[in-house]
C-alpha positions in Angstrom: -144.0 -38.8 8.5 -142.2 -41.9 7.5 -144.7 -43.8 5.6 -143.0 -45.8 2.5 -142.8 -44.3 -1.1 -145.3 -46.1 -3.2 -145.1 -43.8 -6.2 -143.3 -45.4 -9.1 -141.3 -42.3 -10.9 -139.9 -41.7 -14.2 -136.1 -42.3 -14.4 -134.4 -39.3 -12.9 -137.7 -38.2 -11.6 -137.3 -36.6 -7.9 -139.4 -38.0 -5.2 -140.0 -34.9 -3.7 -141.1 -33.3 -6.8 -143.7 -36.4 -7.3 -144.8 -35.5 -3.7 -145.1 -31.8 -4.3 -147.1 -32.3 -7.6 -149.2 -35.1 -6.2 -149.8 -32.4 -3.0 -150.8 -29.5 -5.7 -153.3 -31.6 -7.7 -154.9 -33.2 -5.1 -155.2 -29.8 -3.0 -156.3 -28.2 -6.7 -159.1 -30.6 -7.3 -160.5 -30.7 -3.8 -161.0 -26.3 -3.9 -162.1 -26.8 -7.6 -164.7 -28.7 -6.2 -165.4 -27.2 -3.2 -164.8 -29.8 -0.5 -163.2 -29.4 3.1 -160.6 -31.8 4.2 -163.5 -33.6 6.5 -165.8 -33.9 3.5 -163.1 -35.3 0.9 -161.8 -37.7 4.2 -165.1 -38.6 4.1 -166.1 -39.5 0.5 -162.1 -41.6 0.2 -162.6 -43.4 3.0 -158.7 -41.8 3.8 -157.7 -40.3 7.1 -158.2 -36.2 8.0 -154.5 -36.4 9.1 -153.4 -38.3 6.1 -154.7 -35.8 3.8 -153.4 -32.7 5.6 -149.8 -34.5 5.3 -150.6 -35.3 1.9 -151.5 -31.6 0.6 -148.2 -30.6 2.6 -146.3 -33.1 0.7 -144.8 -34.3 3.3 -146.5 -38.0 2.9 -146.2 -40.3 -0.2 -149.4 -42.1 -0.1 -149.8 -46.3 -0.9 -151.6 -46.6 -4.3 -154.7 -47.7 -2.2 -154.9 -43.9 -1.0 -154.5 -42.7 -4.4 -157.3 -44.9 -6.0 -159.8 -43.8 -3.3 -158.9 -40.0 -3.3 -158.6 -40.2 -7.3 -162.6 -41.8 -7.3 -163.3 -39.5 -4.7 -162.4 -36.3 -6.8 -163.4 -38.0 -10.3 -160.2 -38.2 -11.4 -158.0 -41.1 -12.7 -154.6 -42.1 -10.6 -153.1 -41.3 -13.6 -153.9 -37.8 -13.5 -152.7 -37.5 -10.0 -149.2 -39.0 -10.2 -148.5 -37.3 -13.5 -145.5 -35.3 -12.7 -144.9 -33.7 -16.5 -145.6 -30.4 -16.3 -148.5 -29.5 -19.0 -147.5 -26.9 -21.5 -150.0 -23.5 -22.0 -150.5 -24.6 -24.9 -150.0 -28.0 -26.7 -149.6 -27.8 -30.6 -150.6 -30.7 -32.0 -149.1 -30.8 -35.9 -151.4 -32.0 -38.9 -149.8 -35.0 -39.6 -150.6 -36.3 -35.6 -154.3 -35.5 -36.5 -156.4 -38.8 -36.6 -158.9 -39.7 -39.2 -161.3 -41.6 -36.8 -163.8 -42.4 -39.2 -164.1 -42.3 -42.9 -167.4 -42.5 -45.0 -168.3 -44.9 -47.7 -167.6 -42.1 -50.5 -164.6 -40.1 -49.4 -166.3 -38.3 -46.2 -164.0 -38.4 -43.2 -164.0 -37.0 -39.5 -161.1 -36.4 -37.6 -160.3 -35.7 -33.9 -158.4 -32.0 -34.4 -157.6 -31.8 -30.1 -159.0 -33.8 -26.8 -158.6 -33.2 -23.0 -157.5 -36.0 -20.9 -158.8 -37.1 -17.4 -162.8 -38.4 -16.9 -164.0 -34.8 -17.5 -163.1 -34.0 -21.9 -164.0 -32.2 -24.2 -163.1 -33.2 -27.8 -162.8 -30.9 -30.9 -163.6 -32.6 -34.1 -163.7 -31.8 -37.9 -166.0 -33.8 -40.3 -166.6 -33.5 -43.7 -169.6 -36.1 -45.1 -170.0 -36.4 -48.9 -174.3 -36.5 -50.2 -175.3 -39.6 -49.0 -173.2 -40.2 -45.9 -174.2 -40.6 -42.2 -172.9 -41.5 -38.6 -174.5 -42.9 -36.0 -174.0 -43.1 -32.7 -175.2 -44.9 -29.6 -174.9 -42.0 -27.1 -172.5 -40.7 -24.8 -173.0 -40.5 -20.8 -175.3 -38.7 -18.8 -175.2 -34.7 -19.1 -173.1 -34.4 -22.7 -173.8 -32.0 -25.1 -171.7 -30.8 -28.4 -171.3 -27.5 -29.8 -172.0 -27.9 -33.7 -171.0 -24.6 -36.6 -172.0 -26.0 -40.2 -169.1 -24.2 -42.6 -170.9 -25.3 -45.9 -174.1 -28.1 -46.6 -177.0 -28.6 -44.6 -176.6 -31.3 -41.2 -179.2 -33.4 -41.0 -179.2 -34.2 -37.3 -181.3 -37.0 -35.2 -181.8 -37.3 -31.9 -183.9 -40.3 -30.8 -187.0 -39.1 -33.3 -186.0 -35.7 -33.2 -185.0 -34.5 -37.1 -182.9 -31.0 -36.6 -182.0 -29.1 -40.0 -178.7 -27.1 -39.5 -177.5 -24.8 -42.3 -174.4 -23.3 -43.3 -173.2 -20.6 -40.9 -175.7 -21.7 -38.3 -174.2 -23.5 -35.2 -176.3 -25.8 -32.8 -175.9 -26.6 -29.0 -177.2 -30.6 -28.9 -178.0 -32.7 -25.7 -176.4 -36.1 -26.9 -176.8 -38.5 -24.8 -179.3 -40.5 -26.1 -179.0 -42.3 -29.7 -178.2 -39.9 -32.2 -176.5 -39.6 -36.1 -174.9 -36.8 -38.1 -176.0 -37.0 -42.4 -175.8 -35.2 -45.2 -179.0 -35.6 -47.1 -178.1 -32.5 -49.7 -176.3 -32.6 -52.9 -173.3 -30.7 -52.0 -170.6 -31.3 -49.3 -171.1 -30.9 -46.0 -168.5 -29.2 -43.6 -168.7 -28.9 -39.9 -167.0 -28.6 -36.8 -168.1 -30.0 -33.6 -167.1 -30.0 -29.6 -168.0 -32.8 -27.9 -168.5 -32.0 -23.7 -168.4 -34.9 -21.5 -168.3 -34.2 -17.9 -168.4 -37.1 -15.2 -170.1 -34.8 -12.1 
């Protein structure tokens, strides 16, 4: 095929390799999610021919193509064209671990690892002095968070639901509605949390 490179690459980047790991993802996410080529031409609005070429890498599709495949498999353009090879595993140091919120007297949670792409899952690590609370508005349709109470009692609402979780207890939480993390005891409380947000 001949059609025009529309991929912008990182200096020194190779265009073939952009086409190769465009060609991989794409063919990836479409067997992760079980779709033919005639289904996935289908939901993208993009060509049965034009895909075939593309999971060949043997086309370089416009950014138009990209942005209809990318909603098409729930993914961001980003995450197609992203030619960085991901490590097996990602250390992440302590001093590049944000405090995302701190409390009124000395509580704090911070964001330990995340995933990237629409689909995430966030590990968090928050530690709320007697007195504190969170709230929070919600998240989207179908999230839950793992929670595993290290020390204290969480006090945890959901809508008008009033969940007690002790110390060495752990909790699977459906949070999409309004809901708020406190620590109504006299000690401090200490928990871990995953946060699972999946866009399906």
């Amino acid at each position: 095929m001949t059609d025009k490179v529309n991929i912008m690459t990182a200096q020194g980047a190779d265009v073939a390799q952009v086409s190769l790991a465009v060609a991989n993802r794409i063919r990836n996410w479409r067997k992760e999610k079980k779709l033919s080529l005639d289904e996935l031409s289908r939901r993208a609005g993009v060509s049965k021919g034009m895909l075939v070429e593309i999971e060949k890498g043997a086309a370089n599709p416009s950014i138009a193509i990209l942005c209809k495949l990318a909603a098409a498999l729930g993914v961001s353009v980003a995450d197609i064209v992203n030619v960085a090879s991901e490590p097996q595993v990602h250390i992440i140091e302590e001093a590049a671990i944000p405090v995302l919120w701190q409390g009124e007297k000395g509580g704090s949670a911070r964001l330990l690892a995340g995933t990237a792409g629409p689909d995430m899952i966030e590990l968090w690590r928050w530690e709320m002095q007697p007195g504190e609370n969170f709230s929070s508005p919600g998240h989207p349709a179908g999230t839950f968070e793992l929670l595993h109470v290290e020390a204290g009692v969480l006090t945890l609402k959901i809508e008008q639901s009033i969940t007690q979780v002790n110390a060495g207890a752990s909790a699977v939480a459906k949070t999409e509605a309004a809901h708020s993390y406190a620590n109504e005891g006299k000690s401090v409380l200490r928990f871990t949390m995953t946060v699972a947000e999946f866009h399906r």
